[in-house]
Structure formats: C-alpha cells, structure tokens
Backbone atoms as SQL, in Angstrom:
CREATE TABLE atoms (id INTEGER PRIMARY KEY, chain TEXT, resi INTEGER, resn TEXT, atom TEXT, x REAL, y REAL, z REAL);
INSERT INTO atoms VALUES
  (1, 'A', 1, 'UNK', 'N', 80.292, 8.468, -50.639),
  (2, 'A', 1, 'UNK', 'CA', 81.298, 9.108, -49.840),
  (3, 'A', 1, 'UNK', 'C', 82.320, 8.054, -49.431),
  (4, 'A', 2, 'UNK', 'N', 83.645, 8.459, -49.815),
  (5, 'A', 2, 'UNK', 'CA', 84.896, 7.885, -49.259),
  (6, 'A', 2, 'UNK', 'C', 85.425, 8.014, -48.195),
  (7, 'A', 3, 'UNK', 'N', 86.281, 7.589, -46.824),
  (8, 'A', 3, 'UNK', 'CA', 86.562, 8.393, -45.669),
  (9, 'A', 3, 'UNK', 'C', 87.574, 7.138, -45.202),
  (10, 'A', 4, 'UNK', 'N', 88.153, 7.506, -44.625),
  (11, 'A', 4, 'UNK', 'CA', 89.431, 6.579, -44.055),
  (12, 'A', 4, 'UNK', 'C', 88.757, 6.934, -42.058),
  (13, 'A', 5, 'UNK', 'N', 88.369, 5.885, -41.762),
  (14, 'A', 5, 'UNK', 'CA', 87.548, 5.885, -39.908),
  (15, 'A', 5, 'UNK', 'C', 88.184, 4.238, -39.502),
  (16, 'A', 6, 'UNK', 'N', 88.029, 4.768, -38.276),
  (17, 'A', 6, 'UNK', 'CA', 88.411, 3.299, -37.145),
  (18, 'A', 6, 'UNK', 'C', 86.884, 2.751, -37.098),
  (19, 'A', 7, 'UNK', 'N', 87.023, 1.427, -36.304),
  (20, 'A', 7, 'UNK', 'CA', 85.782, 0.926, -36.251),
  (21, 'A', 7, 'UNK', 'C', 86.186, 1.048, -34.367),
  (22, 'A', 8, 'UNK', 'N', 85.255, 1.600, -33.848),
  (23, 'A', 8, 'UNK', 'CA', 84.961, 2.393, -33.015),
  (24, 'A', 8, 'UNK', 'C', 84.222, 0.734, -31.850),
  (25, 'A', 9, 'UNK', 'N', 83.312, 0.578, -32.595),
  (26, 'A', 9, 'UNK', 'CA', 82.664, -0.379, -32.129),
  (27, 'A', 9, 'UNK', 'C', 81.998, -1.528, -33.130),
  (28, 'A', 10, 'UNK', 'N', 82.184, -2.659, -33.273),
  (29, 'A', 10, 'UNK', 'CA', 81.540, -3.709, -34.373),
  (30, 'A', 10, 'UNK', 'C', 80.585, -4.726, -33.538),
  (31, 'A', 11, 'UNK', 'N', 79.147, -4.308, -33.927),
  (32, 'A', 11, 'UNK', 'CA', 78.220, -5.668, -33.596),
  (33, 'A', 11, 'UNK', 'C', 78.274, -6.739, -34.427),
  (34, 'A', 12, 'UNK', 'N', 77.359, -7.557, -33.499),
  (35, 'A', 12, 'UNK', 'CA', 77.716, -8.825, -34.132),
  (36, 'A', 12, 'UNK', 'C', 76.538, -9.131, -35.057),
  (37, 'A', 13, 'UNK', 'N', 77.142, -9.934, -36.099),
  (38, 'A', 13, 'UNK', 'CA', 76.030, -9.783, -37.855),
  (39, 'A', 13, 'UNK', 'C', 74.788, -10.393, -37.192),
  (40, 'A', 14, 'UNK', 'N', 73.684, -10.050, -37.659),
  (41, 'A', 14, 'UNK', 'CA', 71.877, -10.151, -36.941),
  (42, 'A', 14, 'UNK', 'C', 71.419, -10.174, -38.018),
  (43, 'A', 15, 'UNK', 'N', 70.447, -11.301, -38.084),
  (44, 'A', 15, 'UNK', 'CA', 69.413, -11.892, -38.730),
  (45, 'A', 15, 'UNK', 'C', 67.870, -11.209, -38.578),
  (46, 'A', 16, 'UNK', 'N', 67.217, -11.077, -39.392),
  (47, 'A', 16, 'UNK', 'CA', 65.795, -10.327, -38.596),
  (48, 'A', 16, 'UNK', 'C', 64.749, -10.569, -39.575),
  (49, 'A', 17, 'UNK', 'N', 64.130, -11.458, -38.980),
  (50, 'A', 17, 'UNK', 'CA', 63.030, -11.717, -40.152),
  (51, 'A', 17, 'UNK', 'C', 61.680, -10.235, -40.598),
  (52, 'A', 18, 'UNK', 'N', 61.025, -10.912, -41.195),
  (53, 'A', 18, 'UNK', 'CA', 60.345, -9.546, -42.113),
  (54, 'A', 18, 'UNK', 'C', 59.394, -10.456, -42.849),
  (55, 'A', 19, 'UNK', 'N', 58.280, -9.612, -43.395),
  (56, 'A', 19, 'UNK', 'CA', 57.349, -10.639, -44.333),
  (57, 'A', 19, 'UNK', 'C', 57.205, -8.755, -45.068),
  (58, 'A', 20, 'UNK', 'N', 57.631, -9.631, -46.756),
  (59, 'A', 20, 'UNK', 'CA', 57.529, -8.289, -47.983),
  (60, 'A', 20, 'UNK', 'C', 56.457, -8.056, -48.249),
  (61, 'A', 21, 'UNK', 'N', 56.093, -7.098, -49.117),
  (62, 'A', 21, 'UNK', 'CA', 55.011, -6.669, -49.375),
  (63, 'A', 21, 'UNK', 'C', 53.909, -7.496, -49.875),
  (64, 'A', 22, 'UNK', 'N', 54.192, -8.885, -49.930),
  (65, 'A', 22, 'UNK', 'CA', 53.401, -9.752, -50.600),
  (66, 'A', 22, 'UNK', 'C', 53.137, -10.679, -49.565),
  (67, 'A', 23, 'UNK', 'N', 53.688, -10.282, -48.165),
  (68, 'A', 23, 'UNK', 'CA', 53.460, -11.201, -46.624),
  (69, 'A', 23, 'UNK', 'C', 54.271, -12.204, -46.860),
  (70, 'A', 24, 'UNK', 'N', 55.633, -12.134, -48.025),
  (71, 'A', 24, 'UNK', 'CA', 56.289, -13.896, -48.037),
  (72, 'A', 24, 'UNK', 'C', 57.315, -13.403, -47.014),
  (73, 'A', 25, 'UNK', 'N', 57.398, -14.302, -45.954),
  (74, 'A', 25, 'UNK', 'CA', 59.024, -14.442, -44.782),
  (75, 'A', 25, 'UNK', 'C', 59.593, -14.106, -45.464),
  (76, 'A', 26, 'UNK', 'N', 60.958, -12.938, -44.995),
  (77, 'A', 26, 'UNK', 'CA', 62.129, -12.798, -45.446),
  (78, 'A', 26, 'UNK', 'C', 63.015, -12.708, -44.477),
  (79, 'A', 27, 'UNK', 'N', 64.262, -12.543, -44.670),
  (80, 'A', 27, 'UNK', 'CA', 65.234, -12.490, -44.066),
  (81, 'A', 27, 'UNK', 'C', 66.424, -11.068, -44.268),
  (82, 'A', 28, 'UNK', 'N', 66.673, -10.583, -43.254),
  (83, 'A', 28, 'UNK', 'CA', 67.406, -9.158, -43.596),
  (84, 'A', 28, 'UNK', 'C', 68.674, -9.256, -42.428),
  (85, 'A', 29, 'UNK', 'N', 69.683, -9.153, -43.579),
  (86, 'A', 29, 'UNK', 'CA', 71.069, -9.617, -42.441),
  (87, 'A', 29, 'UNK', 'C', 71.786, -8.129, -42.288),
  (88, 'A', 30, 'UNK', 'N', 72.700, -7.945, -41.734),
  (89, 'A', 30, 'UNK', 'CA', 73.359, -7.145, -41.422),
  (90, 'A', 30, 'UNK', 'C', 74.846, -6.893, -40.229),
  (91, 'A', 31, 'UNK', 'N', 75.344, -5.938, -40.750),
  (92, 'A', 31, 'UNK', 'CA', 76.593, -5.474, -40.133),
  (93, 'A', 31, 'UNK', 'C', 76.742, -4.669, -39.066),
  (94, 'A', 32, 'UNK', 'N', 75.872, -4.026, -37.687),
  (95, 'A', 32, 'UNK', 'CA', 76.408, -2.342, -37.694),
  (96, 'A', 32, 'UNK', 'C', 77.660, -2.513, -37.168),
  (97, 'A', 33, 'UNK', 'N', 78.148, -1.248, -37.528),
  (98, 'A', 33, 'UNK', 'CA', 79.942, -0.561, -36.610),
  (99, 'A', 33, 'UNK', 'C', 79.261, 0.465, -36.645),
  (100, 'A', 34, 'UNK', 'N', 80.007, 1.409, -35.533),
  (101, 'A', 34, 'UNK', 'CA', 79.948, 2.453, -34.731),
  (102, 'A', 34, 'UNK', 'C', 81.378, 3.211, -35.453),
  (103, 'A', 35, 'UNK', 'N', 81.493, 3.917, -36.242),
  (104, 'A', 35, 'UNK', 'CA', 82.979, 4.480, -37.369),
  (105, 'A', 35, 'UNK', 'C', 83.044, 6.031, -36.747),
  (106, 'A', 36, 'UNK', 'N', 84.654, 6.474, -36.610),
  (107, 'A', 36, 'UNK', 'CA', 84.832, 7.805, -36.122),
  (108, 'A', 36, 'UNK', 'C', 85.867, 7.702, -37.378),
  (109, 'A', 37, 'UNK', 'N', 86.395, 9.126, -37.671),
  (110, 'A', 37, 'UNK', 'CA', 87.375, 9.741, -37.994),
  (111, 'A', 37, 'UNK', 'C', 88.346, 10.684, -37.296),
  (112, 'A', 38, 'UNK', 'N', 88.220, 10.938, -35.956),
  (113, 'A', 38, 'UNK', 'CA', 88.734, 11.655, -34.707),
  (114, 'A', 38, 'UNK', 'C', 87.203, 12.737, -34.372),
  (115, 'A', 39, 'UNK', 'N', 87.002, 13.260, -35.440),
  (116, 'A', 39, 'UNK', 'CA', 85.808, 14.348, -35.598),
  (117, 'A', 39, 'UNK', 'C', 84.372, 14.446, -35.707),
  (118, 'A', 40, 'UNK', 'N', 84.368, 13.513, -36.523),
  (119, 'A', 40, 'UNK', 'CA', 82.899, 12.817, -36.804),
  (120, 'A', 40, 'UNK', 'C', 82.815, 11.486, -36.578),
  (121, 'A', 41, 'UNK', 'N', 81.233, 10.948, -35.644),
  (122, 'A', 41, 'UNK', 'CA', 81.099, 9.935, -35.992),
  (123, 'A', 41, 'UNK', 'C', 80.068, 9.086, -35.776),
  (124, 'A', 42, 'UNK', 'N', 79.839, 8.229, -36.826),
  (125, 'A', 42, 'UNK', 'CA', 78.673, 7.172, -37.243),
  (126, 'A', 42, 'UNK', 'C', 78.230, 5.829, -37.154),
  (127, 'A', 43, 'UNK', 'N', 76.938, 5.620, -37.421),
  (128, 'A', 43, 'UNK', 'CA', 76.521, 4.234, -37.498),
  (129, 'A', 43, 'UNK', 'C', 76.206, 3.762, -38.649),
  (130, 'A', 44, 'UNK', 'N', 76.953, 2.958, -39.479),
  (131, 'A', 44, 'UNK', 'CA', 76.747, 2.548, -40.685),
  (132, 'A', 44, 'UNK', 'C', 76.463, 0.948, -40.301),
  (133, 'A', 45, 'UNK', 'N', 76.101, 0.317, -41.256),
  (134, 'A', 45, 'UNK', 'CA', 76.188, -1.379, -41.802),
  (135, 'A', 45, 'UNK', 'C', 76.370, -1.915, -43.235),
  (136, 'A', 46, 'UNK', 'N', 76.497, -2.906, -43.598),
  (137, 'A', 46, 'UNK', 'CA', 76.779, -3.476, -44.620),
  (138, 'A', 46, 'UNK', 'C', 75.545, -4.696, -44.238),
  (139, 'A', 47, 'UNK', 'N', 75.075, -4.848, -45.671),
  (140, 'A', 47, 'UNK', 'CA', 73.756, -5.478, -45.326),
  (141, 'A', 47, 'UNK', 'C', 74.272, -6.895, -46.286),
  (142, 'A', 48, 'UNK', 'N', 73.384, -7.755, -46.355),
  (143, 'A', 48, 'UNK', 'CA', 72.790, -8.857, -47.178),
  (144, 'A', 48, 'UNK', 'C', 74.234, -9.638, -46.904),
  (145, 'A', 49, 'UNK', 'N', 74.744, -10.482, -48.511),
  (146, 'A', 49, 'UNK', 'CA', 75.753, -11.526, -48.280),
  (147, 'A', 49, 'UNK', 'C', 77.153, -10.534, -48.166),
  (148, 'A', 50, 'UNK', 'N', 77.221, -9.238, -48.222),
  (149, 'A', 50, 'UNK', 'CA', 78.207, -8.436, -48.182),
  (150, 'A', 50, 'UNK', 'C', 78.529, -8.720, -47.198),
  (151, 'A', 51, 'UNK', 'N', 77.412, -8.038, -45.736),
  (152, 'A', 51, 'UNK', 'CA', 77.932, -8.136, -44.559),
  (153, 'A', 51, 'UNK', 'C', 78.240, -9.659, -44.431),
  (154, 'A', 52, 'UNK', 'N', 77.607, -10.643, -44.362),
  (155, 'A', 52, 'UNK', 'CA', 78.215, -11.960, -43.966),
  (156, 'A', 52, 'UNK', 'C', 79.999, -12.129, -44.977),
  (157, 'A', 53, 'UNK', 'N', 79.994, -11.568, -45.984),
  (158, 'A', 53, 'UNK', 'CA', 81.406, -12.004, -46.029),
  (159, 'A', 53, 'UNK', 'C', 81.997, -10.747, -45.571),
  (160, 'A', 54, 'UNK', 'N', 81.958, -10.358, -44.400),
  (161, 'A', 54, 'UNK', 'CA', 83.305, -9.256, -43.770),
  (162, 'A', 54, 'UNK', 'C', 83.673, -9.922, -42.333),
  (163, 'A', 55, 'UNK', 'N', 82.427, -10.606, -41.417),
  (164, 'A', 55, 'UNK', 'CA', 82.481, -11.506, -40.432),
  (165, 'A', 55, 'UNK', 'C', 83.982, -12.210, -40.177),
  (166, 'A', 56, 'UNK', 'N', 84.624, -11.745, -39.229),
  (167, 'A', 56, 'UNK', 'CA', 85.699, -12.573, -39.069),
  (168, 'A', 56, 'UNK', 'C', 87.025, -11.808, -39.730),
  (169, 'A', 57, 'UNK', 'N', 86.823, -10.638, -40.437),
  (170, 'A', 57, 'UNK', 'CA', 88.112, -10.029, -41.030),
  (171, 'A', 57, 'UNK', 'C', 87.983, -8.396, -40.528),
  (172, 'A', 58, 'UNK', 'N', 87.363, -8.205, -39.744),
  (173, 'A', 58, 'UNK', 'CA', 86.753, -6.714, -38.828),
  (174, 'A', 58, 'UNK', 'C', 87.125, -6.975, -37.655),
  (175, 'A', 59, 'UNK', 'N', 87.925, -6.116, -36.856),
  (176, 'A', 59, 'UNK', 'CA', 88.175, -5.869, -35.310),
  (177, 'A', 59, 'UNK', 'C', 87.907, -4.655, -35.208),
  (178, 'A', 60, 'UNK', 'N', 87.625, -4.258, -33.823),
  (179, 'A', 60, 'UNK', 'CA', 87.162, -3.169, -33.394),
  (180, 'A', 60, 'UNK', 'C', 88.942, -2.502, -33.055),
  (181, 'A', 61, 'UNK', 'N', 88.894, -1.301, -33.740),
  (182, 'A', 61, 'UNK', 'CA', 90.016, -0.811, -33.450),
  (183, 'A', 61, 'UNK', 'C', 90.642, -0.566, -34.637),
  (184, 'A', 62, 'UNK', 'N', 90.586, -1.434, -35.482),
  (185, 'A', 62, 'UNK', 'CA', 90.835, -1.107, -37.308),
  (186, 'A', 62, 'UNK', 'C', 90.838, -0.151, -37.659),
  (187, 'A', 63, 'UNK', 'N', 91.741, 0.672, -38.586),
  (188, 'A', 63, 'UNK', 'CA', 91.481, 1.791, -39.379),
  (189, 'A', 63, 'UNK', 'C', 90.921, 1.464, -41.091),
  (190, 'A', 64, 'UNK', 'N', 89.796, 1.689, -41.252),
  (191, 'A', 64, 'UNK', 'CA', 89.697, 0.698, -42.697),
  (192, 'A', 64, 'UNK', 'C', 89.637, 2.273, -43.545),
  (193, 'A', 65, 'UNK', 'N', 89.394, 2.234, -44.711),
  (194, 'A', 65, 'UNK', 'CA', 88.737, 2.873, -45.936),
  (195, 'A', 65, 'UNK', 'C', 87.294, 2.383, -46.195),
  (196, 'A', 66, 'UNK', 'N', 86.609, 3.235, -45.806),
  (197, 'A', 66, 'UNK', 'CA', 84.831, 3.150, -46.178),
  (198, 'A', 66, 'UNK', 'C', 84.189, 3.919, -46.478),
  (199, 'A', 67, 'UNK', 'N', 83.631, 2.916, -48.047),
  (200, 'A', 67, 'UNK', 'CA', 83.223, 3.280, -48.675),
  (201, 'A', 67, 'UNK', 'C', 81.170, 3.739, -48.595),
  (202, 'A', 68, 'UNK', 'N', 80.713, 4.642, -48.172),
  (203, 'A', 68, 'UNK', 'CA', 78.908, 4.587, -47.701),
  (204, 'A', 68, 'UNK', 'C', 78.347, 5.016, -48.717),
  (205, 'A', 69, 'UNK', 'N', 77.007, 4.597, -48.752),
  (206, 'A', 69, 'UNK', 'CA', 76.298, 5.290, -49.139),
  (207, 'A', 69, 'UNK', 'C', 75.247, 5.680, -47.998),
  (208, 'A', 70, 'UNK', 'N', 74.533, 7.391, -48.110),
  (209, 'A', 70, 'UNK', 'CA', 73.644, 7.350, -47.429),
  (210, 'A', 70, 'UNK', 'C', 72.756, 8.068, -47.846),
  (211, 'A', 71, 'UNK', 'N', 71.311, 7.826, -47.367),
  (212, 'A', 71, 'UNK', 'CA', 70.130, 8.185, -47.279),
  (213, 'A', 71, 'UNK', 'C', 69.039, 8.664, -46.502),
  (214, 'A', 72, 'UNK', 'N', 67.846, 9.628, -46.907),
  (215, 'A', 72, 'UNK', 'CA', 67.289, 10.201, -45.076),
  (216, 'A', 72, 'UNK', 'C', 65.789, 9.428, -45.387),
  (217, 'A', 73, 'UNK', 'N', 65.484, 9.405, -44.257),
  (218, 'A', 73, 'UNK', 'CA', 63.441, 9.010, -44.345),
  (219, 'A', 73, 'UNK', 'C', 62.865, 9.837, -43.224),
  (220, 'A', 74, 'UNK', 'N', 61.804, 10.289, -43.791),
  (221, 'A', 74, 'UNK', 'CA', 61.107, 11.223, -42.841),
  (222, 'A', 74, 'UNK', 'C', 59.775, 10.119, -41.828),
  (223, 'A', 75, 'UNK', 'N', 59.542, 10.494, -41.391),
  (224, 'A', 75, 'UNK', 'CA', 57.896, 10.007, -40.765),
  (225, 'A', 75, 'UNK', 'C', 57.037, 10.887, -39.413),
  (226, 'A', 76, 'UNK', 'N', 55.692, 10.843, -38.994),
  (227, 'A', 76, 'UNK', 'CA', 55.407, 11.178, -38.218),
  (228, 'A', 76, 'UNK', 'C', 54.923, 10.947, -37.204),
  (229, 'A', 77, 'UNK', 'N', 56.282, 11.735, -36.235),
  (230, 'A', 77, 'UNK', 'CA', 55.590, 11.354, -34.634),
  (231, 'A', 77, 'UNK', 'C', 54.417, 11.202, -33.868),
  (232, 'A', 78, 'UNK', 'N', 54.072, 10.927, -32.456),
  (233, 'A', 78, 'UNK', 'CA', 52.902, 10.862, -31.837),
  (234, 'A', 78, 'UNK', 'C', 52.271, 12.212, -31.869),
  (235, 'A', 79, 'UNK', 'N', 53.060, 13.317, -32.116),
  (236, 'A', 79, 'UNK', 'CA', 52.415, 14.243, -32.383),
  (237, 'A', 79, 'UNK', 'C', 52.216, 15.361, -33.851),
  (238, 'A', 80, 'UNK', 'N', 52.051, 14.301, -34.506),
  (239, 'A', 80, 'UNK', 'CA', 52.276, 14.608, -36.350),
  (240, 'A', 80, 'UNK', 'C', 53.418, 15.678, -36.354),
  (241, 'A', 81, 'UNK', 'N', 54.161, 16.273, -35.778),
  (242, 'A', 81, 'UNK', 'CA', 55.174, 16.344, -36.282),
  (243, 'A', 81, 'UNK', 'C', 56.430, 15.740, -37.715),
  (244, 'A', 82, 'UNK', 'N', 56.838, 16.212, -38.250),
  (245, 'A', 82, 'UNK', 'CA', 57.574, 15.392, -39.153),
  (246, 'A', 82, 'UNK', 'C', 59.235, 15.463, -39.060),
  (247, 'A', 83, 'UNK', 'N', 59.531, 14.001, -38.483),
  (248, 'A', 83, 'UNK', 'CA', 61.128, 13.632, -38.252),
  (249, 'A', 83, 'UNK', 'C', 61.995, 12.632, -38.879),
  (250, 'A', 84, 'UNK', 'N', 63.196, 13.214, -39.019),
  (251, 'A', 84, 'UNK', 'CA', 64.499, 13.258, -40.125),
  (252, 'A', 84, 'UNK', 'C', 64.980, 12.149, -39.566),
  (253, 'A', 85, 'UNK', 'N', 65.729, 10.981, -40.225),
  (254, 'A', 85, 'UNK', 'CA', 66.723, 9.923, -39.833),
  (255, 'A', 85, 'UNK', 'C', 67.612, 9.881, -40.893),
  (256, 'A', 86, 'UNK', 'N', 68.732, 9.970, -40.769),
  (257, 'A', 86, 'UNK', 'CA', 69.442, 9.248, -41.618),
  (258, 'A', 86, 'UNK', 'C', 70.153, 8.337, -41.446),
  (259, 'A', 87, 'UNK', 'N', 70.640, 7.506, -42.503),
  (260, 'A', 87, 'UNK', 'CA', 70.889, 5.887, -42.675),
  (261, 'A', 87, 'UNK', 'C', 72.008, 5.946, -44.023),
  (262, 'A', 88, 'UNK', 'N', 73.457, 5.497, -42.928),
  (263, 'A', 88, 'UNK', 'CA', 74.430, 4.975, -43.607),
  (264, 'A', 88, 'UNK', 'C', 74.562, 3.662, -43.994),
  (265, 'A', 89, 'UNK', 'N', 74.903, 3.402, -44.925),
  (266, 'A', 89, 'UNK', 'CA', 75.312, 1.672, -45.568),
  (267, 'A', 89, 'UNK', 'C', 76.368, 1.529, -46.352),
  (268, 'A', 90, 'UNK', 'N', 77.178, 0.438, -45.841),
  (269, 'A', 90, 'UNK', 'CA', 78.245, 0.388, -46.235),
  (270, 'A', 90, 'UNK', 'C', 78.289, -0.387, -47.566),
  (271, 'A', 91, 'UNK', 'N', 79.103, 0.089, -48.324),
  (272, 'A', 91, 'UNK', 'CA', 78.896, -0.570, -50.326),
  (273, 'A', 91, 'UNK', 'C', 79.896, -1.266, -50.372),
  (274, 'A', 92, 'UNK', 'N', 81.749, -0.442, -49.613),
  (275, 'A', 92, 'UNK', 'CA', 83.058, -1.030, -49.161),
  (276, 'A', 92, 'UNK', 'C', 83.316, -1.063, -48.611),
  (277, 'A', 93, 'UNK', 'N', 84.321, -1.876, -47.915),
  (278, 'A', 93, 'UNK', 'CA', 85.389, -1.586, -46.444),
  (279, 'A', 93, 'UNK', 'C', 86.319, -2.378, -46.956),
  (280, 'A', 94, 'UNK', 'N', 87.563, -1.397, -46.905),
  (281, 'A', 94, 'UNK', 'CA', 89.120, -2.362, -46.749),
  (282, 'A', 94, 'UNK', 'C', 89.795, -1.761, -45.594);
C-alpha cells in the first residue's frame, strides 16, 4: 500500500536485543512514527539498516509518500480467547 501521510509523531531509532531460534544474541533495530492522512491513522516502522539510514532526514510534521507493507498475528489471551494485531512496516518513505 501507497499513501501520501504526515508523520504525526517520530520515535527515536531503538535497539532491542533478542536471542534466535538457535539462542544466538541478536539485534533488532527500528523506526516507529505515528502516520495520519487527516482520516486514518497508524503505527508503522522501518526496521533493520533501512531504519538507521532515515535517522536525521524525518521531522515530525513532514508530509512524506509511504510506502507499507502490512501483516496480522493472532495469539491467545489469559482467557484462550483468540486476538488480532496488526503490524505495519515501512519498505519506503520519501
């Protein structure tokens, strides 16, 4: 999905360690902004060396072109219930 949004709100890029499925340390970087279009609006990021090269060329208040992809994951609550998330990520931004 394509969409022309302000950046509403931009955190600052976060580091977060992790150990993969094989228990080796990793490292998982990231972007979030807070993106409206007047009508709708979201929490996306741009992950890995993407997000580190946008650092420093993003202000909050920007109107960019962004480019997402997104995806849902289910899981279950304290009371087996089964609940929906979805998860934007950013692929572009100009």
């Amino acid at each position: 999905m394509e969409k022309t949004m302000k950046i509403q709100k931009l955190l600052p890029l976060q580091d977060r360690q992790y150990n993969d499925q094989q228990g080796q340390p990793r490292v998982f970087t990231s972007l979030g902004m807070v993106l409206t279009d007047g009508i709708d609006t979201l929490f996306a990021e741009a992950t890995g060396d993407y997000a580190r090269s946008l650092v420093g060329h993003l202000n909050e208040g920007d109107w960019v072109r962004v480019q997402l992809s997104m995806s849902v994951r289910d899981w279950q609550d304290q009371q087996g219930q089964t609940r929906y998330e979805n998860k934007a990520y950013i692929s572009n931004i100009k």
